[in-house]
C-alpha positions as CSV (number, residue, x, y, z in Angstrom):
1,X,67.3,96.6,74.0
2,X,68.5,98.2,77.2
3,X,71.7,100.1,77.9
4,X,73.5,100.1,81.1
5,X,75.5,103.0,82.3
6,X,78.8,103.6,84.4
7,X,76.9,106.6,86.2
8,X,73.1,107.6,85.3
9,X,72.5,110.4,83.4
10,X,70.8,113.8,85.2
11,X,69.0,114.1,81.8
12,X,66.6,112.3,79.4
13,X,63.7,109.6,80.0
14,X,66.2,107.6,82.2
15,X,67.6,110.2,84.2
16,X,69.6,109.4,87.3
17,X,69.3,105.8,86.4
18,X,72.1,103.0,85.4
19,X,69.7,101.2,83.1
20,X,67.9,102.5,80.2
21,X,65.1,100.9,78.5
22,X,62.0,98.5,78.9
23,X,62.6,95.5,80.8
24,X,61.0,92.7,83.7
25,X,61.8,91.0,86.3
26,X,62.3,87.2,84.9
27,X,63.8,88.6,81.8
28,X,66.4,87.0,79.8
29,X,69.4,89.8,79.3
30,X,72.4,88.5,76.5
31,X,74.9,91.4,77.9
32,X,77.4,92.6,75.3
33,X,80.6,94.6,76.2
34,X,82.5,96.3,72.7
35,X,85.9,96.3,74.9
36,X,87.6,94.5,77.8
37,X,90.1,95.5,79.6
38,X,89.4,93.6,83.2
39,X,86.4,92.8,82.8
40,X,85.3,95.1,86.0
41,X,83.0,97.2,84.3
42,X,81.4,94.1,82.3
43,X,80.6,92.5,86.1
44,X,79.0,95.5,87.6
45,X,76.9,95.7,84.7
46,X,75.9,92.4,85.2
47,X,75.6,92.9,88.8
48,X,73.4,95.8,88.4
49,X,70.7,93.2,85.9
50,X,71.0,90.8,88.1
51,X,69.9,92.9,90.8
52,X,66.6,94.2,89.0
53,X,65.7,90.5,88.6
54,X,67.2,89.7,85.2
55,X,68.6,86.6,84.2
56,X,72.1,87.6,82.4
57,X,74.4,85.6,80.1
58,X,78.1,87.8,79.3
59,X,79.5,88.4,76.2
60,X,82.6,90.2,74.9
61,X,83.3,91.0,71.6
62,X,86.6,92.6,71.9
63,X,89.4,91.7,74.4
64,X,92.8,93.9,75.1
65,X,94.5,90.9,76.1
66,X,94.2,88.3,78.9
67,X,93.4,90.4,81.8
68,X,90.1,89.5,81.8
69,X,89.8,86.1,80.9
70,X,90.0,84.9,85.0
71,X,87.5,87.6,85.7
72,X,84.5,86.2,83.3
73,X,85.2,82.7,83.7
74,X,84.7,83.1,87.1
75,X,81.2,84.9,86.3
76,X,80.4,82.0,83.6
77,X,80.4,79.1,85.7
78,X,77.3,78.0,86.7
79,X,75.3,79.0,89.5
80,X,71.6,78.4,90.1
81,X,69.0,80.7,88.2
82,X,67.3,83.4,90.4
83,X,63.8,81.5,92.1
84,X,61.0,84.6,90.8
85,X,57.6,85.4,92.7
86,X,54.7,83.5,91.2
């Protein structure tokens, strides 16, 4: 399990970073969001995986309304899978 922050922490074992936790390049990441309100913060998490090399599939367990709906279909579609170094 890995957490990602809004902002990093200036504190702790992670400090001054947005993701917490053991992870690889390659890795498969099953992102879960506990509330959604435009599903902004939701793609920058994702964003920020998908930028250390991890593969990331978006879920959200609770919605406030429609808002988001056109925001994570559009990140849902498919798209081709990240090529990774041999």
């Amino acid at each position: 399990m890995i957490a990602v922050r809004k902002k990093p922490k200036g504190y702790g074992a992670f400090a001054n970073e947005y993701v917490e936790g053991p992870y690889h390049a390659g890795q498969r990441v099953l992102l879960l969001e506990d509330v959604v309100t435009s599903g902004n913060e939701l793609l920058s998490a994702a964003s920020r995986l998908q930028e250390l090399g991890l593969i990331v599939t978006p879920y959200a367990v609770v919605s406030r309304g429609l808002s988001p709906v056109r925001a994570l279909i559009a990140f849902s579609l498919p798209r081709s899978e990240p090529k990774l170094e041999n």
